[in-house]
N, C-alpha and C positions, 0 to 999 in steps of 0.2 A: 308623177301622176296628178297629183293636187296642181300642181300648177298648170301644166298642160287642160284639165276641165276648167281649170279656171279661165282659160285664156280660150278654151272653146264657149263658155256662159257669155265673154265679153264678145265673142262675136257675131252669136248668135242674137245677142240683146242689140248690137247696131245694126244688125242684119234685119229686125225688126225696128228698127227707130227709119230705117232709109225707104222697108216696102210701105212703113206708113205714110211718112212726107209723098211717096210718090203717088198714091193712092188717094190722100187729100187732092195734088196737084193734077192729078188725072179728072180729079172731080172739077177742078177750077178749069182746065183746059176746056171740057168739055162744057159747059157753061159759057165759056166764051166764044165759043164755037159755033153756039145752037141759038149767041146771043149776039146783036148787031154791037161791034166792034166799037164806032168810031162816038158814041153816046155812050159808051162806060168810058171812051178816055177822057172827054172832053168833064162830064162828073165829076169824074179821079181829079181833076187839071183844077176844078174849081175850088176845091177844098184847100185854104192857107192855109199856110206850115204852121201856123201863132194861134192857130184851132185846132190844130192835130194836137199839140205841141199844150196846148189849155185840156182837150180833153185825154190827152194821158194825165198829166196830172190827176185832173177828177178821178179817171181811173183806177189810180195808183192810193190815193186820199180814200176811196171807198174800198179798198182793199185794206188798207190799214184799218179802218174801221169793220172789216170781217176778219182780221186779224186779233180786235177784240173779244168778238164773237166766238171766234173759237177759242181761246184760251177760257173764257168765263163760263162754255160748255162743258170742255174737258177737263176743268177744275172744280167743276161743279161733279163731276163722276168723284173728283178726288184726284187729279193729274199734278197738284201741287207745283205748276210752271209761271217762273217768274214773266214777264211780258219780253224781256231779249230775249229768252228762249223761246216763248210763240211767234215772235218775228222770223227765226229764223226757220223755227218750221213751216211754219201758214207761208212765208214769203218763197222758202226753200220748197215746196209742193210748187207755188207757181210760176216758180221757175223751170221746177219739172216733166210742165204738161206740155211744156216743149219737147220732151223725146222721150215721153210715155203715154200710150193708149186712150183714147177719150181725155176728157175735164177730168175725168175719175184718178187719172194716173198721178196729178201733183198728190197723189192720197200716199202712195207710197212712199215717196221723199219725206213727206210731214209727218209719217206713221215712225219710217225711220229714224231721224233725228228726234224725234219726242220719245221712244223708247228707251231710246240711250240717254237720256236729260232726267227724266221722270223719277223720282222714286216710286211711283208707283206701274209700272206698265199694262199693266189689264187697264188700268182709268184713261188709260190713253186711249186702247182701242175701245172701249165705251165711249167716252165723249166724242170721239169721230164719229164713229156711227151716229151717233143722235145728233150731231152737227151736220151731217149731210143729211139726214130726216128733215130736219129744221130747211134747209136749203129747195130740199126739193120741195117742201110743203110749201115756202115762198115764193113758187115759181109755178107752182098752182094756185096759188092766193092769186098772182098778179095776172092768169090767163082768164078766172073769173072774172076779177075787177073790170077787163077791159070786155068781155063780154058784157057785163053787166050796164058800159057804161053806153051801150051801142040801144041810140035809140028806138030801131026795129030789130028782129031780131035777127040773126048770124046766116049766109047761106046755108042751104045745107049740107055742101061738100067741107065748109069750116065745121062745121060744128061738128061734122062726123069727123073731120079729122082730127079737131080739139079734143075729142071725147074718145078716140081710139087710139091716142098717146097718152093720154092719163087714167084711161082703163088699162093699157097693155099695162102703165109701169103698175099699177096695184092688183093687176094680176101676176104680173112677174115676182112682188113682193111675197104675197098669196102661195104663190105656187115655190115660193123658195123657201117659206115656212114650214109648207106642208109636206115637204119633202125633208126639210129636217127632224121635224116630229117623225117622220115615218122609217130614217134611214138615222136617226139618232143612236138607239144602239149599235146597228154595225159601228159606225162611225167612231161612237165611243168605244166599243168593245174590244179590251187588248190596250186600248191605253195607258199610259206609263199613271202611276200615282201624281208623278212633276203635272204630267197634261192634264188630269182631271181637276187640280189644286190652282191651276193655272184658268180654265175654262170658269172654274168658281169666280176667281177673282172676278172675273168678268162680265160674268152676269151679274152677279155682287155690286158689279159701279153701275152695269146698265141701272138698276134698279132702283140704287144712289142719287143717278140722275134722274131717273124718273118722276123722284120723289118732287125734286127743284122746280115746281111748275113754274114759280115766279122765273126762275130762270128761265125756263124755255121760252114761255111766253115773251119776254124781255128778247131774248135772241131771236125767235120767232119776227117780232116787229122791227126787231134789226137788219133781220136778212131781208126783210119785205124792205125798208128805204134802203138797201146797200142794190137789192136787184132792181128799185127801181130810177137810183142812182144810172145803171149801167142802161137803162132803158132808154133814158134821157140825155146822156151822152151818144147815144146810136141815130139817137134819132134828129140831136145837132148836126151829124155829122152828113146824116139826109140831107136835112135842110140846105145845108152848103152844098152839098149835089146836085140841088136840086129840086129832090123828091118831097113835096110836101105829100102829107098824110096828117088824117088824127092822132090825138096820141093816145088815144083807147082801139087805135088797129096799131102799132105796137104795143101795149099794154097785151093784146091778145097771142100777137105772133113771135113778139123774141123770146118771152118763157119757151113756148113751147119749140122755137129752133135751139135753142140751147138743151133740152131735155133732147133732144132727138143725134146732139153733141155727145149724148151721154155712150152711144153706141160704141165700139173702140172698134169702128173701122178704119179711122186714119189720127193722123196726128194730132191729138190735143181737138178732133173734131174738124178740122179743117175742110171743109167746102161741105161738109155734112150740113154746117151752121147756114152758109148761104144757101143753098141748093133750097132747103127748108125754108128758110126767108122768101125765098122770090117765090115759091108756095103758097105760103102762104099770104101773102101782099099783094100779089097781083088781082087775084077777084077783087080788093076794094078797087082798084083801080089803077093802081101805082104801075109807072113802067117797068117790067124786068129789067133793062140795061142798068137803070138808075139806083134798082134795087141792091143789083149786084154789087153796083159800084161802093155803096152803103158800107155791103157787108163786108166788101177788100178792106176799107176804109176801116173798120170796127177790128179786121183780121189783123192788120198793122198794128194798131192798138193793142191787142192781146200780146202780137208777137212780140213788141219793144216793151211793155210791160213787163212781159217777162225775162225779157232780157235785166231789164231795171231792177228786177226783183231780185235775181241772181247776185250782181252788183251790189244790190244792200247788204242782202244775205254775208257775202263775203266781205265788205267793211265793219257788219256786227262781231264777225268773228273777229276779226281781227283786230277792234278795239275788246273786245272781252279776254283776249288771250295774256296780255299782262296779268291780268285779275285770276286766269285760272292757272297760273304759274305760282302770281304770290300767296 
């Protein structure tokens, strides 16, 4: 019996890893579809391997340094994790968002392997939480910054779109609040004593960390040059296509294609992120073909990142496993 649900959990979970790829790719098809062909390949064709090849790297370099970030978060709750163990969760999560739900999904891989590491596990799921706070508040730092830096002001289809994705998400936050104040006793009520001891814990680190303002603040400015790291390698990767632009019209438009990633309708975000790019790009002027070709460009990037990141993940282990033997 156990085994047989087991073996229906396992294929039910690839069963969702295959409708999502196909659901990202149905996004990309179509995209290509409704976009002139022979100017996203010639873009793609321009871009040298010795630039792809430089900015993974950066990529992977500004990961490490969010891999900082989140250990100095989740140890600031009280998560008490040496740095190979943050590597191999922060790097184990991005490796994961390749065949889990949204950007959100490497949260799972990194939630699990830092549970099992921890002595403390409630500080674990409190510093995540305030480490994806931190994350998305930097991705609203960086969509004012790039408003801000725009000499007249935003059309008004950006602006109502800017302003009706960072509304939805702090209404959704809002509305996820007020739903737990309200449906908090059922929710709690009939829980075992372990899960209310356990719930404590937790609010306990939130509270912890709350306390660490220098810490946030410090992680806060971190995630702001780590995303805008990622800004400036996308928009290399433009440039070799092609596509020049300002770079306060991406300072405006990849936060928010990335927040709009946050969705879990397909894999890891995939064509959600472009589809949102050439959206939001095209009124300054930029070609869609070129746009697209951008964001293939940057998709490649994520996907061999986390390929690489897999890769590390399992050379940490494998050099630490002497050590947890002797």
């Amino acid at each position: 019996m156990i085994a047989a649900a087991h073996s229906t959990g396992r294929s039910r979970a690839l069963l969702g890893v295959v409708l999502r790829w196909t659901a990202g790719i149905l996004v990309l098809l179509l995209l290509a579809y409704f976009l002139p062909i022979a100017p996203l390949r010639v873009a793609l064709a321009q871009i040298p391997p010795a630039l792809f090849l430089l900015v993974l790297i950066g990529y992977l370099l500004a990961h490490a340094a969010g891999a900082a970030k989140w250990r100095m978060v989740v140890n600031a709750a009280g998560a008490a994790l040496n740095y190979s163990t943050a590597v191999q969760c922060y790097f184990g999560g991005l490796f994961g968002t390749l065949f889990l739900p949204s950007i959100l999904g490497g949260d799972v891989i990194r939630l699990a392997v830092a549970l099992r590491k921890s002595p403390r596990p409630a500080a674990v799921v409190a510093g995540n939480v305030a480490d994806r706070v931190v994350d998305v508040a930097a991705l609203a730092g960086l969509t004012l910054l790039g408003v801000a830096l725009f000499p007249t002001s935003l059309p008004l289809t950006l602006r109502t779109y800017a302003w009706r994705v960072l509304g939805g998400l702090a209404l959704l936050l809002l509305i996820l609040l007020a739903l737990f104040l309200l449906l908090r006793r059922a929710l709690l009520g009939g829980r075992s004593i372990r899960f209310r001891r356990r719930l404590a814990r937790v609010r306990h680190s939130l509270r912890a960390v709350s306390r660490q303002r220098k810490v946030l603040v410090f992680a806060l400015l971190l995630g702001l040059s780590t995303q805008a790291v990622f800004v400036l390698l996308t928009a290399l990767l433009a440039h070799a296509c092609g596509l020049l632009l300002p770079l306060r019209a991406w300072l405006f438009a990849w936060p928010l294609a990335k927040l709009a990633a946050l969705l879990p309708v397909t894999q890891g975000g995939v064509g959600v992120r472009e589809a949102a790019l050439v959206a939001l790009l095209v009124p300054f002027g930029a070609a869609s073909p070129l746009v697209f070709a951008a964001g293939l460009a940057w998709e490649g990037v994520i996907i061999a990142g986390g390929l690489c990141a897999g890769l590390l993940v399992f050379l940490v282990r494998r050099s630490n496993r002497p050590e947890d033997q002797a």
